[in-house]
Phi, psi and omega in degrees: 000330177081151193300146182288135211244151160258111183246131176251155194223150220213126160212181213218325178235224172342296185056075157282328187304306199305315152010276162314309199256014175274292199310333174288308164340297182293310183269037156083352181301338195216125189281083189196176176224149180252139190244335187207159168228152180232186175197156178257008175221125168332292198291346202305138201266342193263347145319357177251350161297298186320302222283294202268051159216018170065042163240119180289155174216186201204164207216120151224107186288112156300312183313318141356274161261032137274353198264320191306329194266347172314283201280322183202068174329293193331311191307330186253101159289137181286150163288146182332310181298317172333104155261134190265296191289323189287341156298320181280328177304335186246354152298119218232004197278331155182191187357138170285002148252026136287139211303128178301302195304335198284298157329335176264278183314358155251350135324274184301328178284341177290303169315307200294334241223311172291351205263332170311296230284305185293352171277350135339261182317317203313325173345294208241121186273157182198143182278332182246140157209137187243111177278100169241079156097051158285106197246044168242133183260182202240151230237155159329306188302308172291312220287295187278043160244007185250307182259082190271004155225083179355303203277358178248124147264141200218073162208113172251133159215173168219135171257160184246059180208161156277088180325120027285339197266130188083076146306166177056178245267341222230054181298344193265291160307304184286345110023287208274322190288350189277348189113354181305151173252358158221128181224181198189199177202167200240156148238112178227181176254143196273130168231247199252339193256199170258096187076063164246355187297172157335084171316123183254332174183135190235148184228137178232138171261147156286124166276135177242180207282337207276315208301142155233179235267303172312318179266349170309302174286019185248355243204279181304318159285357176304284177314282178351287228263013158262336201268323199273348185252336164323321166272321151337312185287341195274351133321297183287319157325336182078037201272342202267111176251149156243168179197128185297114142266191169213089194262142168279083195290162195298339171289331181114358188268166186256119187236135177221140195219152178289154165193160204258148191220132162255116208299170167280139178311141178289357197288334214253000000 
């Protein structure tokens, strides 16, 4: 069966995903423990699954120290380790014509608010950490103290689109509203942009003419809570490779992109 994986988990509301993927835990589908749970919102409600399942958990209100930075940046210090240009340099979340000062202050409140989160984490060592419906996206500065080895990434989130398409918080609405005739969810590995990472596993509904924004996401969370503890166990199994490809587009230009490739169960 192989050593038992330990996953820390980040979540913002509810954490039903998390939900799934504790039930999986317990009934042996997924060889893991869950160790710790944290959140970036006080109120969040899915901190009280944790509590009463004897999991610890922790709080680093972001909200918090953006309004501190708001009122008097100087005050909110970046942690030592904290570089600015090589973080913008390597953020992928937006635009070349986005506001520089606004691109900095979130930047710097993020580090500051992540240098927080890991002084956290460091507590409960973990092989996996899993975002279920962590509605912060996370900065170079966090990802790579986390993935301390580029070629293993052990940051999962799931989204509520069939990832390339509909990025960002609301995966579900733009779905319904672009006019689709299928929508779904993604479970990928996190990288520097917003829902760009390496895909590991996608599930699709049908949209029918009758569907509205609400059964839709009732259609799509279903599929979640099936989808997200399925990648988890091919994690722990150690089934998850990523690999740089390279296709040669019909212009003669070159595209190279990571991707996740799943290994055969050692079982078959």
């Amino acid at each position: 069966m192989g050593r038992t994986i330990r996953i820390g988990a980040l979540i913002s509301g509810t954490g039903t995903n998390l939900q799934a993927i504790i039930d999986s835990c317990e009934s042996g589908k997924i060889n893991g423990k869950i160790v710790f749970m944290g959140s970036d919102n006080p109120d969040a409600s899915g901190l009280e699954r944790g509590s009463a399942l004897g999991i610890p958990t922790f709080v680093v209100n972001y909200g918090s120290i953006i309004q501190h930075f708001k009122k008097a940046p100087e005050k909110v210090v970046p942690p030592d380790d904290f570089d600015l240009d090589d973080l913008l340099a390597k953020q992928t979340l937006f635009t070349a014509d986005a506001d520089t000062a606004k691109v900095k202050a979130f930047i710097i409140t993020r580090a500051v608010a992540e240098a927080k989160l890991l002084d956290e984490m460091k507590h409960y060592p973990f092989d996996l950490l899993v975002l279920a419906g962590y509605m912060r996206n996370l900065s170079p500065y966090f990802i790579e103290r986390v993935n301390t080895d580029p070629d293993i990434p052990r940051i999962m989130n799931i989204h509520p689109a069939l990832l390339p398409a509909f990025p960002g918080v609301d995966g579900y609405g733009d779905t319904f509203r672009y006019g689709c005739k299928i929508g779904g969810c993604t479970v990928h590995f996190v990288d520097y942009g917003e829902d760009s990472g390496p895909i590991i596993g996608q599930k699709a509904y049908e949209i029918l003419e009758h569907d509205t924004i609400d059964s839709i996401r009732a259609k799509g969370l279903k599929l979640e809570w099936t989808l997200y503890p399925e990648c988890v166990k091919l994690f722990a199994q150690g089934r998850l490779k990523t690999v740089r490809m390279s296709y040669e587009l019909r212009d003669g230009r070159k595209m190279r992109r990571t991707v996740v490739k799943i290994l055969p169960s050692p079982e078959v």
